[in-house]
Each structure stands twice: as structure tokens, then as C-alpha cells.
Steps between C-alpha positions, in 0.01 A plus 500: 500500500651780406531783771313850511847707507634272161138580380542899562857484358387352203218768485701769475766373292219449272352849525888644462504276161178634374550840588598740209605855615616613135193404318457831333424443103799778374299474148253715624525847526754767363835377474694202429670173600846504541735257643782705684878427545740707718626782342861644418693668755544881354876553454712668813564811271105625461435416806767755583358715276108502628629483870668882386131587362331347822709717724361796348191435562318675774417276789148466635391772769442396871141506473489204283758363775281604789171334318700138435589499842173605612297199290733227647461595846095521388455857600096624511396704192510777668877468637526458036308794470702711736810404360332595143434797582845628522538518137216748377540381108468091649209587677363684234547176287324286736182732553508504085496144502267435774283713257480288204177551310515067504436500861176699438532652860169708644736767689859613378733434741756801553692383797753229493407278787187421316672476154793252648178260727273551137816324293612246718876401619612370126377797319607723740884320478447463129451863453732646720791262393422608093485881624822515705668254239384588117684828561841287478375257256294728259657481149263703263519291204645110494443132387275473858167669523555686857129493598481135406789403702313648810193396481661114444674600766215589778319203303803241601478673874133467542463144387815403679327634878188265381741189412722575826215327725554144255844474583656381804667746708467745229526874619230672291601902620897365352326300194287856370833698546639315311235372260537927436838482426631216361537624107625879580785337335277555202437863587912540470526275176289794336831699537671230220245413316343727249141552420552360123658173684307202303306289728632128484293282284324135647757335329755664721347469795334152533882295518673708785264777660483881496820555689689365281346777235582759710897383577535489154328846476597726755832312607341335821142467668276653688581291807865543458387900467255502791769337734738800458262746494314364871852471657569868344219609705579346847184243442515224786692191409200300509318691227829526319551113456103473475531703140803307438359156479135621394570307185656195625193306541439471131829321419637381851422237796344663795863478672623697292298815622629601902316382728455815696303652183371212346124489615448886429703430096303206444174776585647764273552208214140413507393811539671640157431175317122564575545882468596405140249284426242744635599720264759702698776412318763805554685424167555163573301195288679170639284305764721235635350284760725454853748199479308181673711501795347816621138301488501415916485898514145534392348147727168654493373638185574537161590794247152486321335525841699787592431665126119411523476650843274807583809702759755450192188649259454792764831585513586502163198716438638784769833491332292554130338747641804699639531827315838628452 
């Protein structure tokens, strides 16, 4: 007879067989399929040469410092909206926003406390972070759409808070931060690659992946880019390495991600391959699904639950709906 504990055992080594995390169909929806290989290193001589750019670059102001250290110790929207108020034109922003004809308020709110409670923590860190960064990044004409880099960008964050609570010992307030800011290498690629840059064709694409595109492109990738640029600007080491490895997952064993950032990366992977195929692409068409060994990550649902779900449709909508 065979015992209730061999019976259990078997049970759930059955239901960890059967369950599918990565069952999303990636024929659906805007993009395309592409397998993904690691790309080239960029050579020691342009890095040398971008790290010279980078340090010209203005760094971020302390506001934006004082508001990431105020949403990971999970300060009350009012402690956000005081420290918003410090910079008039910010605050200005966020009353604009809070505005939004999409939000079809009954009274117009003209105070910030109200504007920062009416958007929510992710707007409110979404907004603030393009407003004290685009200043930096802004490039009036090139290859990347500017607008459509940021709103993938608040898109990634806002899914990546709603996928945090799937993942074990996932941190969701680290996994929007850096849902937000995991392509600004992209933002700084803008400063290489011209407007009339071709965009790679399928063919391209489908054997290696989009970063290989842009190392043959601009020299090196947006990761490699992103890296300097967040250690340029004092970011803390975990967010550093967490836009490091952000790619990882699509051509790499789970080990090969640290372990300190790994639950938040695999977030901000999901979240930009279902920004993508939501239609928030940010310039980039590859959807690559996570290698398998990340699969234990996600025990409890799947990726066409999460897609299908009503938060993910709300907060998608919000970040649509964001006028800037």
C-alpha cells in the first residue's frame, strides 16, 4: 500500500510536470519570434570612448535621489508629495498628468498631494524618474523614438510591480525601478545612431536577437550602455547589476543571473517581453521567451494568465492614458 506522503510527493511532482509558466503563444500580437544568443563584447577602445561622453552627462538631481529612497523605505503619498513639491516644474508635471482628459475626473485637482494619491506609486515614480532623467537623455532627433522609449519604459515598470507578487521573494518597489530603467541604455544609443539608421530586417533578427543588431550598429548594446551610464550616476549596485543582466534570461541558465537580483530581473524580463507583445514595444520587435531553467520562478501561474489578467489591463490602461 503505498503511503499518503509517497502519494503527495507524487502529486506534486506531477503538478510541477504539468505546469507550464511560459505558455504565452509569441505568434500573437505585434512583434516577432526570435531565438537569442549572447552578444559581442564592444571593443575596450569605444567603450573608452562612450565612458568620455557618459561623463559629460549631467547626473540626476537629488530629488529623484530623495524619491528612490523614499519608495523603498515605502514612504506615505504624502511624505512623495512633499518631497515633489520641492521642484515647482516636477510638481507642475504631476498635477498635468494627474489631469489627463483619459481619467475623465469631476474636479481638477491643483494641489499635489491629491495629484501624487490620484496616480498611484508607479506613475508617480514613472513620471518623476522620466522628468528628472529625459533632460540627460533627450536627443532631439535619433534611430529611437524618445516618447516611445518612455512610455515602454513606465509600461515594463508597471507590469513588472503586478508580476513581482508571482515570484518568490521578488521585491516589487526594486522590480518597477527597475522595470523603468532597464533600456536607458537605449536613450544613450540615440547619441550613435542616426535617425536614417535602417531598422534590421526579420531575417536579421530571427538567428541571434536584437542585440546583436545593435553591437553591430552602434559598436555595443544597450545593456553594455545602460551599465556605464547607471554607475556614472552613483545608481545602487543592485540596480546597476539588475540592468546588467536584464537580458540574460533570454540566452542564459538562471545561474547565470546573481542571485541577489535575480527574482526582481526575471520580473523586469517578463515584464518587457509582455510590454512588447502588448504593443509597447520601445523599438524593440524580438520576443524571446526566458531560458527553461528560470521556469521554478513562476510555480504559480503562467504568462497568459498574467497577460489575460484585469490589474495588468488596468495598469496598462493608466500608463496609455499618461499624457506627456
Amino acid at each position: 500500500m503505498m503511503h499518503w506522503f509517497d502519494k503527495a510527493v507524487g502529486n506534486t511532482q506531477r503538478e510541477t510536470k504539468q505546469h507550464q509558466p511560459f505558455d504565452l503563444d509569441l505568434s500573437d500580437g505585434a512583434g516577432i519570434t526570435a531565438s537569442a544568443c549572447e552578444p559581442p563584447a564592444a571593443a575596450d577602445k569605444f567603450i573608452e570612448q562612450l565612458q568620455l561622453q557618459i561623463n559629460n552627462m549631467p547626473k540626476p538631481s537629488w530629488v529623484w535621489h530623495e524619491l528612490q529612497s523614499a519608495f523603498a523605505a515605502h514612504a506615505s503619498m504624502g511624505g512623495i508629495g512633499k518631497i515633489i513639491r520641492q521642484d515647482t516644474a516636477l510638481a507642475a508635471e504631476i498635477i498635468h498628468i494627474a489631469n489627463a482628459p483619459a481619467f475623465d475626473l469631476l474636479t481638477p485637482i491643483h494641489d499635489v498631494e491629491r495629484a501624487v494619491s490620484h496616480l498611484g506609486g508607479n506613475l508617480v515614480r514613472s513620471t518623476a524618474t522620466r522628468h528628472c532623467l529625459a533632460g540627460a537623455l533627450h536627443r532631439a532627433s535619433g534611430f529611437y523614438d524618445q516618447q516611445v522609449l518612455w512610455r515602454h519604459a513606465m509600461a515594463v515598470s508597471a507590469l513588472a510591480e503586478q508580476i513581482a507578487p508571482h515570484i518568490p521573494h521578488c521585491n516589487a518597489s526594486e522590480a518597477a525601478t527597475l522595470g523603468l530603467l532597464h533600456d536607458m541604455g537605449r536613450m544613450l544609443l540615440n547619441h550613435i545612431l542616426r535617425a536614417s539608421t535602417t531598422a534590421p530586417a526579420t531575417a536579421l533578427l530571427e538567428p541571434k536577437g536584437y542585440l546583436h543588431w545593435e553591437a553591430m550598429m552602434a559598436g555595443c548594446t544597450h545593456v553594455e550602455a545602460g551599465t556605464l551610464l547607471a554607475v556614472h550616476w552613483d545608481f545602487p549596485d543592485k540596480l546597476v547589476q539588475g540592468i546588467r543582466f536584464h537580458h540574460h534570461l533570454g540566452f542564459a541558465q538562471v545561474e547565470s543571473v546573481p542571485e541577489a537580483v535575480r527574482s526582481e530581473v526575471f520580473a523586469v524580463y517578463l515584464a518587457d517581453l509582455l510590454a512588447i507583445h502588448l504593443k509597447f514595444p520601445g523599438g524593440n520587435p524580438c520576443k524571446t521567451l526566458p531560458h527553461e531553467s528560470f521556469a521554478d520562478f513562476l510555480p504559480r501561474t503562467t504568462l497568459q494568465e498574467i497577460c489575460s489578467s484585469e490589474a495588468v489591463s488596468k495598469a496598462l490602461w493608466r500608463v496609455y492614458a499618461t499624457d506627456f
